[in-house]
N, C-alpha and C positions, 0 to 999 in steps of 0.2 A: 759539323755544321750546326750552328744554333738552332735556336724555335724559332727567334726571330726572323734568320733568314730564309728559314722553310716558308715562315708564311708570306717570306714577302713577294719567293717565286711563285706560290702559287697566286698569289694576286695576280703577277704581273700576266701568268700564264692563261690564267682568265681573261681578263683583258684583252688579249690577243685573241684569244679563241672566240670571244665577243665580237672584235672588232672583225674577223673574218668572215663570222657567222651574220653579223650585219650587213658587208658586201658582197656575199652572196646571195642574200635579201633584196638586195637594192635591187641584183641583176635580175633577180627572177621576177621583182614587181615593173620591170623596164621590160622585159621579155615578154608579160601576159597582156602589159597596156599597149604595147605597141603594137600586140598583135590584134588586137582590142580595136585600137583606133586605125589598124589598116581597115578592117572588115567593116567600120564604120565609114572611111572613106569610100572604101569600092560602092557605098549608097549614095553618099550624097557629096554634093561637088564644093571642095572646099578651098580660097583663094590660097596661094602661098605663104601670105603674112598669117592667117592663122594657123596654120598646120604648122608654123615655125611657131609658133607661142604657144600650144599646147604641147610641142616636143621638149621646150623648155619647162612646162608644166610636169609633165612625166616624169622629167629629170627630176627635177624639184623633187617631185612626192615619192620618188624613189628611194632617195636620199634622205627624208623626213622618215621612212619607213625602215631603210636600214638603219640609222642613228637611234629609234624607237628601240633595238634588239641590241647595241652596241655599248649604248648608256643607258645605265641604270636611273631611278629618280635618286636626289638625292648627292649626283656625281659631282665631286668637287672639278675633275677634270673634263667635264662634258664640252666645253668649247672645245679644246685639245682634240678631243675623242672625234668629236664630229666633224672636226674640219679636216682631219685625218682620212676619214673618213670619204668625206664630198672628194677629197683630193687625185685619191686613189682609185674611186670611181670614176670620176671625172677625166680625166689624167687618161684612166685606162680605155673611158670610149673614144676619147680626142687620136687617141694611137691607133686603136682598130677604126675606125673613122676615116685619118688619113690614110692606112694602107691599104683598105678595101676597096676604096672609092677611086684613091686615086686624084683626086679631084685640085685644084690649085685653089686653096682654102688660105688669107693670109696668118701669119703668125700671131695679130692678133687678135681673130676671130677665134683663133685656137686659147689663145691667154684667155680670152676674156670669158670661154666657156669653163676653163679650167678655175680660172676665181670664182664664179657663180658657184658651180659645186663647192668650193671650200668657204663660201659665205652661209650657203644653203647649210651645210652639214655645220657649220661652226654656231650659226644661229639654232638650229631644230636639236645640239648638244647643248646652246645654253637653257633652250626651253625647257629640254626635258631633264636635265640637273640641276635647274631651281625647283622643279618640283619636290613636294615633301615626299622622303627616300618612305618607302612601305613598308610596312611593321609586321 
């Protein structure tokens, strides 16, 4: 095997190990805000419409936060990366979501949670790999 292709697995295997290490991020900042904003609920009485807009918020900065560890500054593929990202996230609560619940949710309230994550992570990979990469 060449040099070249040594290094081009290990990029790639980077990359992955990034992009895992980021959706594992995501999940654990969705696990501590949520538990966060249950304990904040049990105090104070909050309508339906916004406890739906802050779970969308959570999602959100979840998603900004694992794409933070996912993409580097400087990433030429950071939209790739993050919307890869948002997706798989996303994707992955819409699934536990409908089999835990149960719930008759339509197909596209489910589409349109699963595009928000891959807008959310495609946008917060372009941010953060237009930044200038760290020296």
């Amino acid at each position: 095997m060449t040099q070249q292709a040594v290094r081009r697995i290990k990029r790639t295997t980077g990359k992955k190990t990034a992009l895992w290490r980021g959706l594992l991020f995501s999940v654990a900042v969705t696990a501590a805000a949520v538990a966060a904003f249950a304990l904040i609920i049990s105090f104070v009485d909050m309508g339906d419409g916004l406890i739906r807009v802050i779970n969308q918020l959570i999602k959100a900065g979840a998603i900004f936060a694992g794409v933070s560890l996912a993409v580097p500054r400087g990433d030429e593929s950071g939209i790739r990366r993050g919307a890869l990202l948002g997706l798989i996230y996303m994707g992955a609560g819409v699934l536990l979501y409908a089999l835990l619940t149960r719930q008759q949710f339509t197909w596209l309230g489910y589409l349109i949670d699963v595009l928000m994550g891959v807008a959310a992570g495609g946008l917060s990979g372009m941010v953060l790999g237009s930044l200038p990469a760290k020296k």
